[in-house]
C-alpha positions as CSV (number, residue, x, y, z in Angstrom):
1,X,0.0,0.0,0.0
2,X,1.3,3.3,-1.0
3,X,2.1,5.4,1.5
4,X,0.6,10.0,1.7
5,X,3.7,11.7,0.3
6,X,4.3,8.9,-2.5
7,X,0.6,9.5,-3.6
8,X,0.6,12.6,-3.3
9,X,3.6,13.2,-5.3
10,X,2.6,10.7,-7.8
11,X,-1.0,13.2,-8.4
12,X,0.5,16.3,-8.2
13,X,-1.1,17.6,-4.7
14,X,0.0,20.1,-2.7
15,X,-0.1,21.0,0.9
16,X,-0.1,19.0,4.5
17,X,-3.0,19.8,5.7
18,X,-4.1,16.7,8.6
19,X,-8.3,17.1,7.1
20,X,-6.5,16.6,3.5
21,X,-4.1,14.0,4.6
22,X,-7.0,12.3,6.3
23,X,-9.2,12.0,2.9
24,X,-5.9,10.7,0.9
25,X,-5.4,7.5,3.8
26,X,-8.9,6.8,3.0
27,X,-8.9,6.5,-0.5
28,X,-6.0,4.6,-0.5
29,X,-7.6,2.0,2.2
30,X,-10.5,2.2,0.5
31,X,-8.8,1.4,-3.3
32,X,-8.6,-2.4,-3.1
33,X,-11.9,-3.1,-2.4
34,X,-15.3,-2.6,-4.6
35,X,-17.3,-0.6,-1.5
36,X,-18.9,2.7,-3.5
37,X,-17.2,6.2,-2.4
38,X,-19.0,9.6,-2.1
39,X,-16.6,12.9,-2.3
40,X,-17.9,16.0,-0.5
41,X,-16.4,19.7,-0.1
42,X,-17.6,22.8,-1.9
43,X,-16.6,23.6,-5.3
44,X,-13.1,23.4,-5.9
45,X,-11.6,21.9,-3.9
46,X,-10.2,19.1,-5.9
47,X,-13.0,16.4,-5.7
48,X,-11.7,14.7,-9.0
49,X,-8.5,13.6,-7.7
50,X,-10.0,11.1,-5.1
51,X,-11.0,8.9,-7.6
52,X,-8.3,8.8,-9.7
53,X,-6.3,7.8,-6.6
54,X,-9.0,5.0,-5.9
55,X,-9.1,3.7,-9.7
56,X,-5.4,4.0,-9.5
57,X,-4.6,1.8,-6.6
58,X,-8.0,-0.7,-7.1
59,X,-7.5,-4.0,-8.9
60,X,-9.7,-2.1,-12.1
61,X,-6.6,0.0,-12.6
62,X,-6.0,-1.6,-16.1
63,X,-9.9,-0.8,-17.3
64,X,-11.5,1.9,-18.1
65,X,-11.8,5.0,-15.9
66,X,-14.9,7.4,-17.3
67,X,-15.8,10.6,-15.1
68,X,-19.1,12.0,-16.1
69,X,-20.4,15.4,-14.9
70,X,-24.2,14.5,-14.1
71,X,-24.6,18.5,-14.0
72,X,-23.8,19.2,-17.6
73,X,-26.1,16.6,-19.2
74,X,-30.0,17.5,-20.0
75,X,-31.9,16.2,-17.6
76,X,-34.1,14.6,-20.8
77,X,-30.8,12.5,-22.4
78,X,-29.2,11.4,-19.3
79,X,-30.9,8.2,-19.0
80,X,-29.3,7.5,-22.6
81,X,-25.9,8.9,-22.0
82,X,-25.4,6.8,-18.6
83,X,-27.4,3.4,-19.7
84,X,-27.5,3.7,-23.3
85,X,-30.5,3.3,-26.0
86,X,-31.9,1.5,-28.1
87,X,-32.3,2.7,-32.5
88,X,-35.6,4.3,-32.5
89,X,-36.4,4.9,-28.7
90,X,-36.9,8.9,-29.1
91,X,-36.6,11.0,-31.7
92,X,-32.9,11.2,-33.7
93,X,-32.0,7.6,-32.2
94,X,-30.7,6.4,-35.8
95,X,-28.8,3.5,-33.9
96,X,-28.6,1.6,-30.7
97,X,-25.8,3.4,-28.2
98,X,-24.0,1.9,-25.6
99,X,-23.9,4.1,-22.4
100,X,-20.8,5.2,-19.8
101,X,-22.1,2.4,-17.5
102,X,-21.7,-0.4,-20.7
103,X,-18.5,1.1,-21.6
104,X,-17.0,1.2,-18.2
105,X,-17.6,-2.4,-17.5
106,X,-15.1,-3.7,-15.1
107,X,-13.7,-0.6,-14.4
108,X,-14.8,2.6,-12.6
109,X,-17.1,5.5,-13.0
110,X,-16.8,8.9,-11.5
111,X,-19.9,10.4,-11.0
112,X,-19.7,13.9,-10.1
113,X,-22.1,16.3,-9.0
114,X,-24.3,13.4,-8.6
115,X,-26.7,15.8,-6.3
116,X,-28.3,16.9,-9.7
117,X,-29.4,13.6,-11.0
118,X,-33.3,13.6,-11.7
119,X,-35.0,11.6,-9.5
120,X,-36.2,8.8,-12.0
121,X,-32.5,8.9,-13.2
122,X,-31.8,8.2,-9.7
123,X,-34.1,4.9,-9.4
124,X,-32.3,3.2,-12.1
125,X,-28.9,4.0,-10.5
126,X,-29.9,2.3,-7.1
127,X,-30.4,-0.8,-9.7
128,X,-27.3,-0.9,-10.6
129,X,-25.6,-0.7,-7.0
130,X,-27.5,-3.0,-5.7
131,X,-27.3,-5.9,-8.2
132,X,-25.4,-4.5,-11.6
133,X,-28.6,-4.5,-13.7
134,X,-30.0,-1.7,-16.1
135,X,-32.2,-1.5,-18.7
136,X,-31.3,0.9,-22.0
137,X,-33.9,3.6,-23.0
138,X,-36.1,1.8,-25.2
139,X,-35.5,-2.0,-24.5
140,X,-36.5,-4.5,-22.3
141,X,-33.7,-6.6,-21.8
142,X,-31.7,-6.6,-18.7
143,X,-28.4,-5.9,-18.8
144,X,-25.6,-6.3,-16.5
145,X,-22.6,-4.3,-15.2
146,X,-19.7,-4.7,-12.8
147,X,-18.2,-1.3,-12.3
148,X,-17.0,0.6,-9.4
149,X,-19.0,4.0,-8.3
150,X,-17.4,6.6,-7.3
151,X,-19.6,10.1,-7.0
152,X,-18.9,13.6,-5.4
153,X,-21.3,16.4,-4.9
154,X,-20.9,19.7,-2.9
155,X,-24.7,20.4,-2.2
156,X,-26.0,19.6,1.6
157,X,-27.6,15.5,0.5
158,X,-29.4,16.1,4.2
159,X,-31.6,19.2,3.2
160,X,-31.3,17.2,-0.6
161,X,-33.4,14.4,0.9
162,X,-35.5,16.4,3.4
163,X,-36.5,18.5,0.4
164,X,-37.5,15.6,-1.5
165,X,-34.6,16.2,-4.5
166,X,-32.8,12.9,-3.9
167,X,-33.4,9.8,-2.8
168,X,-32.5,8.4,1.1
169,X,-31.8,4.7,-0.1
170,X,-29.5,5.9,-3.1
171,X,-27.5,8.2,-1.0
172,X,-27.1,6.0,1.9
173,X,-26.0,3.6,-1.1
174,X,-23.0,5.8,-2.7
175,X,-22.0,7.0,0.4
176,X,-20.7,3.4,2.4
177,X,-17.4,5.5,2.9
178,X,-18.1,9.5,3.2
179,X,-14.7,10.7,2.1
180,X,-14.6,14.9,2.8
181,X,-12.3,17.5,1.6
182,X,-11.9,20.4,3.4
183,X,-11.7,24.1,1.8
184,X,-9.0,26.2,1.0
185,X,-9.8,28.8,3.9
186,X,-8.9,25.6,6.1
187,X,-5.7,24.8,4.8
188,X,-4.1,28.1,5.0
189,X,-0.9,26.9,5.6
190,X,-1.2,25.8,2.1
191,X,-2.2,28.3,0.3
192,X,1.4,30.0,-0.6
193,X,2.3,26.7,-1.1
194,X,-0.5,26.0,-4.0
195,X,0.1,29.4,-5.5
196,X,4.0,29.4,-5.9
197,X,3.2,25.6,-7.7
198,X,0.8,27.4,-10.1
199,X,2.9,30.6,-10.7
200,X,5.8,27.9,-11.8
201,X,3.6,26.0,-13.7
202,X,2.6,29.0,-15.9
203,X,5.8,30.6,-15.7
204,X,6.9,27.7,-18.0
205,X,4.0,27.6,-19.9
206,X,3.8,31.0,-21.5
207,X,8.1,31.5,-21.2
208,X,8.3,34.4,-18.5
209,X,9.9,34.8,-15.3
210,X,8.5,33.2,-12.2
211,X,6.2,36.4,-10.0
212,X,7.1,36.7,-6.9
213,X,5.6,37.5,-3.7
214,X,6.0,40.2,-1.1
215,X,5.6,39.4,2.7
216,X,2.3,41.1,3.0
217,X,1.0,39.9,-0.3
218,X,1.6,36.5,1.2
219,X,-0.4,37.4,4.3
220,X,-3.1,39.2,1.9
221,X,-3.7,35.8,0.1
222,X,-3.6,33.5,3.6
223,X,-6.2,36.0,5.0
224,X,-8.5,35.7,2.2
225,X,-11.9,33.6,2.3
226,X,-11.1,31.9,-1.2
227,X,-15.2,31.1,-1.8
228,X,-13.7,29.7,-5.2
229,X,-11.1,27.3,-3.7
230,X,-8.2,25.9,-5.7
231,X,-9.8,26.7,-9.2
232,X,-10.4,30.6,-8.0
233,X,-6.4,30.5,-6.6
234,X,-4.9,29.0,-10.0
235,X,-7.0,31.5,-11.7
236,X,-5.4,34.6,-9.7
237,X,-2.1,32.8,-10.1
238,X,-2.6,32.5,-14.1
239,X,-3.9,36.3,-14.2
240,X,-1.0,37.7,-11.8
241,X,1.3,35.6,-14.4
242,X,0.1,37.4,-17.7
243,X,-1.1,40.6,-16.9
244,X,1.5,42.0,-14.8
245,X,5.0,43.1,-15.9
246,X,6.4,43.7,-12.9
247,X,7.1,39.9,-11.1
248,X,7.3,41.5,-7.6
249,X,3.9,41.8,-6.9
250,X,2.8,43.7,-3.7
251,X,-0.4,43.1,-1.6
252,X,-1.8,46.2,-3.5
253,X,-1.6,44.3,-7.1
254,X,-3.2,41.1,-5.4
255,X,-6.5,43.0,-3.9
256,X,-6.6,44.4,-7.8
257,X,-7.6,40.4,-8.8
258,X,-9.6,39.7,-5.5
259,X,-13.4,40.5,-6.0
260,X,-14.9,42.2,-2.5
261,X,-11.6,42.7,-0.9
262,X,-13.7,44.7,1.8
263,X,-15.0,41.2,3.4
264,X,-11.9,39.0,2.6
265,X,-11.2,38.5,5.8
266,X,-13.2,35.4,7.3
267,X,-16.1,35.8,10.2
268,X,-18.1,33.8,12.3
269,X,-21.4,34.1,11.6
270,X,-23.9,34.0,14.2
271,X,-27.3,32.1,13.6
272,X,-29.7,35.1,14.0
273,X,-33.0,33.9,15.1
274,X,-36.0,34.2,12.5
275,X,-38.0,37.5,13.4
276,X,-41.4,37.4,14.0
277,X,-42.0,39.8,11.5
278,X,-41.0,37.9,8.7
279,X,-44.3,36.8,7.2
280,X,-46.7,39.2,5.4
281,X,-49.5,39.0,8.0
282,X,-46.9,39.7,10.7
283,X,-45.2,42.8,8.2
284,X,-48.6,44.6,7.7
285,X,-49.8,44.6,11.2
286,X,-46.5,46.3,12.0
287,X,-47.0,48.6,9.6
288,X,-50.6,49.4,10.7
289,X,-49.2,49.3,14.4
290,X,-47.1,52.2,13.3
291,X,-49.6,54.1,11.2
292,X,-51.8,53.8,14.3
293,X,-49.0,55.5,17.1
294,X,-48.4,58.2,14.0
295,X,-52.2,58.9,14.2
296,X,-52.2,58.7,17.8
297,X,-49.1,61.4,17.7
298,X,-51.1,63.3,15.4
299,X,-54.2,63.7,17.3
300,X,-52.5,64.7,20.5
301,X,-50.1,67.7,18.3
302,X,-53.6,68.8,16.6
303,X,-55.5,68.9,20.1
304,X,-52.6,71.1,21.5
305,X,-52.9,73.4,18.8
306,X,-56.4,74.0,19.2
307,X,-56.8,74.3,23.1
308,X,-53.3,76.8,23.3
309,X,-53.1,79.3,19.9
310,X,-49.9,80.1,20.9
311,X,-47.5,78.1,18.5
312,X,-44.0,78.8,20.0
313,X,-45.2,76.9,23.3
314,X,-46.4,74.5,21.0
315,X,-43.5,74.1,19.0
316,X,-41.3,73.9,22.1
317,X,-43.1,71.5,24.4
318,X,-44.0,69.2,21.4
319,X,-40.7,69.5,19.5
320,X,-39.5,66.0,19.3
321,X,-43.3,65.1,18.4
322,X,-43.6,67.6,15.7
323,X,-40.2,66.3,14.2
324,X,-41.5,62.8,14.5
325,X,-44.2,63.7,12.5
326,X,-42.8,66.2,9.7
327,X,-39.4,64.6,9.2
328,X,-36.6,67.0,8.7
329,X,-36.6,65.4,4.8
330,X,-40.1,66.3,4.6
331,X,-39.9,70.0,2.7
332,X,-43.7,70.3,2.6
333,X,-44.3,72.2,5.5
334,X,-41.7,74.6,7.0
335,X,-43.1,76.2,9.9
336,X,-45.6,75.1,12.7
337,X,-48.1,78.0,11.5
338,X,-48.2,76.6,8.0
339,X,-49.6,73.3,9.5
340,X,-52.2,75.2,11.5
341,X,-53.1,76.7,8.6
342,X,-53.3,73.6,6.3
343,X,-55.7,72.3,9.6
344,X,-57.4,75.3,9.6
345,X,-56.8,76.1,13.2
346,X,-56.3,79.7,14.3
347,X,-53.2,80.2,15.9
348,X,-51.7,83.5,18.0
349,X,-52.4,86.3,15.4
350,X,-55.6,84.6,14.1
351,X,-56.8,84.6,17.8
352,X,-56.8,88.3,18.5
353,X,-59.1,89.5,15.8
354,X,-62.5,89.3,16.6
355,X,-64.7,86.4,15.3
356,X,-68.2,86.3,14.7
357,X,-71.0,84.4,16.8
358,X,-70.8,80.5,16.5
359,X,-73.6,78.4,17.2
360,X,-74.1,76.2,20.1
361,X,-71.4,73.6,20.3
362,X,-72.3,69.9,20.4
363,X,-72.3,68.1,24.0
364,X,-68.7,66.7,22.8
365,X,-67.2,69.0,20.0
366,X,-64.6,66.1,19.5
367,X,-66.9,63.1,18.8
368,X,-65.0,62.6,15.1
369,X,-62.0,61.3,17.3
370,X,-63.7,58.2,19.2
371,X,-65.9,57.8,15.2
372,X,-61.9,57.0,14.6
373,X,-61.4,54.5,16.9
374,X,-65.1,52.5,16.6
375,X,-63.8,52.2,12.8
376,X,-60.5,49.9,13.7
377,X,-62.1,46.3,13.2
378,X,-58.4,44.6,13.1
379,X,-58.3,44.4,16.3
380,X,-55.3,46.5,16.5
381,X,-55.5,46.4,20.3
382,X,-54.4,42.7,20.3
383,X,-52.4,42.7,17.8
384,X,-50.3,46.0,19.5
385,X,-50.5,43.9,23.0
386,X,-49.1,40.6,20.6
387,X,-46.4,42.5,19.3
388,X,-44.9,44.0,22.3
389,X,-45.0,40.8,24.4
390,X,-42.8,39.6,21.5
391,X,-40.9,42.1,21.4
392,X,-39.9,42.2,25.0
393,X,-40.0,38.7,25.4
394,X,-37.0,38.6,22.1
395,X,-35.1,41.0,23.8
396,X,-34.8,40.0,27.5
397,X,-36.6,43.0,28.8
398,X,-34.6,45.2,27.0
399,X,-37.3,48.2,26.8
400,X,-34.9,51.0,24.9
401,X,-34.2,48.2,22.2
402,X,-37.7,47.2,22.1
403,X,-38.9,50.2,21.5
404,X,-36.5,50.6,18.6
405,X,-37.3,47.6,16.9
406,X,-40.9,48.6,17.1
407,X,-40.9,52.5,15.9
408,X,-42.1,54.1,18.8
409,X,-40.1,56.0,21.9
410,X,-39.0,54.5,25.1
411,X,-41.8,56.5,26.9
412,X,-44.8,55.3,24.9
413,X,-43.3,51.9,25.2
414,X,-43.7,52.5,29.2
415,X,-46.9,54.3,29.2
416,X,-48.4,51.1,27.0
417,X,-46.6,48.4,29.3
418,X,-48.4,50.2,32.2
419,X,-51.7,50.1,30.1
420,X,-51.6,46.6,28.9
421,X,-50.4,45.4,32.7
422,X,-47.3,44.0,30.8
């Protein structure tokens, strides 16, 4: 049995990472037998070179080795490409066609991103794992196979099967030995080893000097996320190699061929817990929650205004109110009086000249206010009490916070705890 270094010398892979040196031991104690292998790790990060190491060191090392890419074939001919067809099963089948899994017999298939396989493509897979058999599109004899599978994918399977998108059985099937690779924002020790490999290998390839590396360039590319893995690196290698003419590149060059620089850095991300606010129901009784403490604002400004027409006392016992209510953006109404006077309310100068007789007031010369309130039939009331217990209840207590998330001040907040007997 072939021992790490040897392999990985002999397949041209770089770096000493223990979560990549761990994946190589098991595809080299997994080689000699038949038992299927499934490849995980996100794009990039160099799925294809577990099976070659498998095929490689497996007794099938003298057959065939096909890798197919179950992403890039239409879902409608994959059936054919992978079992094969019969002349005259569909349309523009002139002749019968022998598929990867006929071709491959007694050696190994690679199937990778096997996460995209239709489901009914899927069925006849589990066939062939569990006793070698298929069927070609369009006949009905029974073939059989002897290869060995070997598939990689970098979706979630889990939230695959719970979403119904691939099958438990098959998966539980291809994956007898779960072989994962990690990414490259794991391996960071070697990630200046990966790129000086690929700024040689390209150095030689288009006949120019090797670039080279200042210190914080180096700590510029180790500090980086890398979303793109291996692939994204050798492509920032290849660029650096063509496009630049000077080959001492500093940190400044390398942020040139990094996309969001800002964010390159990595962070943990905290799970943020799903507001209650997230549904539409939930968004529009906010929404009418705020329109309501607006109105509520509004009736208590225009009630001031009417019992005192003296609008600098107004303006300066209300001020925070008034600019809650005509937002400094708001250009419509510059002054205090010009408000009174859209409301048609008298104010200090109005109030001194004389005005003639009125009738005889109503008993309650504010009745339109409560006509206001009988008109709510969403039951606002709950719905105000619902959202403030959640509110309080999500934030510990926290009633300045609260009272942010929920557009209204600290004080009403209070006053409407002591109302509702929160």
């Amino acid at each position: 049995m072939e021992g790490i270094q040897t392999t990985k010398q002999r397949f041209g892979i770089i770096g000493d990472n223990p979560a990549l040196n761990r994946a190589i031991e098991k595809a080299i104690q997994v080689a000699p037998t038949d038992i299927s292998v499934l490849v995980t790790g996100e794009s990039g990060v160099g799925k294809e070179s577990v099976p070659r190491i498998i095929h490689s060191l497996s007794h099938r090392k003298h057959n065939k080795y096909i890798a197919v890419n179950c992403g890039a074939i239409p879902e409608g001919t994959i059936d054919s490409e992978l079992f094969g067809h019969e002349k005259g099963a569909f349309t523009g089948a002139t002749s019968t066609r022998s598929g990867y899994f006929e071709e491959a017999d007694g050696g190994t298939i690679f199937l990778d991103e096997v996460g995209e396989l239709p489901l009914p493509t899927q069925v006849r897979l589990l066939r062939v794992l569990e006793n070698g058999e298929f069927l070609k599109v369009g006949s009905s004899k029974t073939q059989k196979t002897d290869v060995r599978i070997v598939a990689a994918t970098n979706v979630s399977m889990f939230e695959a099967i719970q979403e119904g998108k691939f099958r438990e059985d098959l998966f539980y099937r291809l994956s007898t030995v779960d072989i994962p690779l990690p990414p490259l924002r794991d391996r960071k020790g070697d990630i200046h080893l990966l790129f000086r490999k690929f700024a040689s290998d390209f150095a030689m390839k288009y006949k120019m000097p090797t670039i080279r590396l200042s210190e914080e360039a180096v700590q510029l590319l180790v500090s980086y996320r890398w979303n793109g893995n291996i692939r994204q690196l050798r492509n920032v290698a290849e660029q650096i190699s063509v496009l630049e003419t000077n080959r001492e590149v500093s940190a400044a060059t390398i942020s040139n061929y990094l996309p969001d620089t800002g964010s390159r850095l990595p962070a943990i991300v905290k799970s943020q817990e799903k507001s209650d606010f997230s549904n539409e129901r939930e968004i529009l009784y906010k929404v009418l929650f705020d329109m309501k403490a607006d109105l509520n604002d509004l009736k208590k400004l225009t009630l001031e205004l009417m019992k005192n027409g003296n609008t600098s006392d107004v303006r300066e016992e209300n001020e925070s109110l008034i600019k809650k209510i005509y937002d400094d953006d708001d250009d419509s109404y510059e002054t205090v009086e010009e408000v009174m006077d859209v409301l048609q309310i008298p104010h200090k100068s109005q109030a001194q000249a004389p005005t003639p007789p009125q009738p005889e007031p109503t008993a309650d010369p504010y009745h339109f206010a409560e006509e206001i309130e009988e008109e709510e039939t969403l039951s606002l009331h709950d719905k105000e009490l619902e959202l403030i217990k959640k509110s309080l209840e999500r934030h510990k207590g926290k009633r300045k916070v609260a009272a942010q998330e929920l557009g209204i001040s600290e004080r009403t907040l209070y006053r409407k705890i002591k109302q509702f007997d929160l």
